[in-house]
N, C-alpha and C positions, 0 to 999 in steps of 0.2 A: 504494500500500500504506500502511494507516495503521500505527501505533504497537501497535497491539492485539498483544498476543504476545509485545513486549519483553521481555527479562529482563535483567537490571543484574546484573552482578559483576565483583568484585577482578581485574584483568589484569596479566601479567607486562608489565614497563617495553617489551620488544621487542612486544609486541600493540597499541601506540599507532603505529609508525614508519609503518603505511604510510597511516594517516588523518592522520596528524600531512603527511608528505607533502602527500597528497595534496590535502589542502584550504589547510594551512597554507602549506607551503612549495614548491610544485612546482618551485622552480627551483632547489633541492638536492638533492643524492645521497640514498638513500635509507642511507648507511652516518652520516650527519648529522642522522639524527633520534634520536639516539641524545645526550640532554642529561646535564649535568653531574649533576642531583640528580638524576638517576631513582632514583638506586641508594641514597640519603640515607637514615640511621634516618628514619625516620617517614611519608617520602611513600608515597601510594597513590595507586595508578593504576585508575582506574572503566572498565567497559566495556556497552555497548550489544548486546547482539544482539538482531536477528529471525532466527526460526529457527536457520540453523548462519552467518549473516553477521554481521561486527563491523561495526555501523552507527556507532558513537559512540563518542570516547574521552575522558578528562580525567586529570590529571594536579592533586594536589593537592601540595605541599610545605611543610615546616616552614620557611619563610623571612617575617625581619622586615623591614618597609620604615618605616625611621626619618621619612619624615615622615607618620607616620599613628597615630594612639592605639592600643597595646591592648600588653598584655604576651603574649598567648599568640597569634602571628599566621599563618598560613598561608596559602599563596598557589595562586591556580588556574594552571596553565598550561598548554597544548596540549591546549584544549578544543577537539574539532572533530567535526563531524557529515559523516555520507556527504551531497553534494550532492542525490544522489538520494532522499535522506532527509530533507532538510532541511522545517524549518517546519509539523510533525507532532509537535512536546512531545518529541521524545528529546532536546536539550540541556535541557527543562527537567528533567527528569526524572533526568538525570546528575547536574545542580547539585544539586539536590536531595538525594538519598542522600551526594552529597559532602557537605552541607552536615550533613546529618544526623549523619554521621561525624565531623566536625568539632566538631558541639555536645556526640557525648559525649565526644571528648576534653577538655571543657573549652575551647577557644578561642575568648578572645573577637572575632576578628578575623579576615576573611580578603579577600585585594585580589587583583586582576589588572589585567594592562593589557590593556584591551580593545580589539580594533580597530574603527574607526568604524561600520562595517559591523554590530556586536555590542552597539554602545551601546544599543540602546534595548531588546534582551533582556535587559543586565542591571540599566538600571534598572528594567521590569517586575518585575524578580526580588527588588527591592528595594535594591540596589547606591546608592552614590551617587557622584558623579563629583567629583573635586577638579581644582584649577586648571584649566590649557586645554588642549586635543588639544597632541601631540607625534607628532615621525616617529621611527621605527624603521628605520634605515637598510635602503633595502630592501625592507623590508616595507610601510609607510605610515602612515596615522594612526592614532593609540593615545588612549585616556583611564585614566587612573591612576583606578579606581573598586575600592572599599572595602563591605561589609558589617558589622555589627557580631551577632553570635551571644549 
């Protein structure tokens, strides 16, 4: 199934937990996908469906990461695509509208840490990578990449 049909919109912070699961973290409770900032003035959370299925989720937040420029900074987190979906434009596509969303708030900045596996979608996306991979306990390899808006 390709991408044709998508429709993007605004999701309550509990419409991310079981993609966040599922792809992110499968080896926690599903009562642990449930993060500190969901619930923060300002973050939103983007959703993917085909048809009545939530393919895609992301998670954007007002948070600054002091070693990187910008005064107005937001960060991507629990961006994750159904498997079954994958590699068909719906993460680009979420970044995107998130991104959009982000430029009319004014911000000039927005970073995540990416895992190794993601690296080379979001330099595609125009992202750039600082210093060297790090582990995430846990989880595994990350790169600290940034955007500028």
């Amino acid at each position: 199934m390709s991408s044709e049909g998508l429709r993007l919109r605004i999701i309550l912070p509990a419409e991310t937990h079981h993609l966040r699961q599922l792809v992110l973290r499968p080896f926690q409770p599903i009562d642990e996908m449930e993060w500190s900032f969901d619930q923060a003035d300002g973050s939103f959370h983007l959703g993917a469906e085909l048809g009545e299925e939530l393919v895609g989720v992301a998670s954007f937040v007002p948070e600054r990461n002091r070693a990187l420029p910008g005064w107005k900074q937001y960060r991507l987190r629990g961006m994750a695509v159904h498997p079954a979906h994958q590699a068909k434009g719906i993460g680009g596509k979420l970044l995107g509208a998130g991104l959009a969303q982000l430029h009319g708030k004014h911000i000039d900045l927005v970073w995540c840490n990416a895992r190794e596996a993601a690296r080379a979608f979001y330099l595609k996306a125009g992202f750039s990578a600082h210093d060297g991979p790090f582990i995430i306990e846990g989880i595994g390899v990350h790169h600290l990449m940034s955007k500028r808006l």
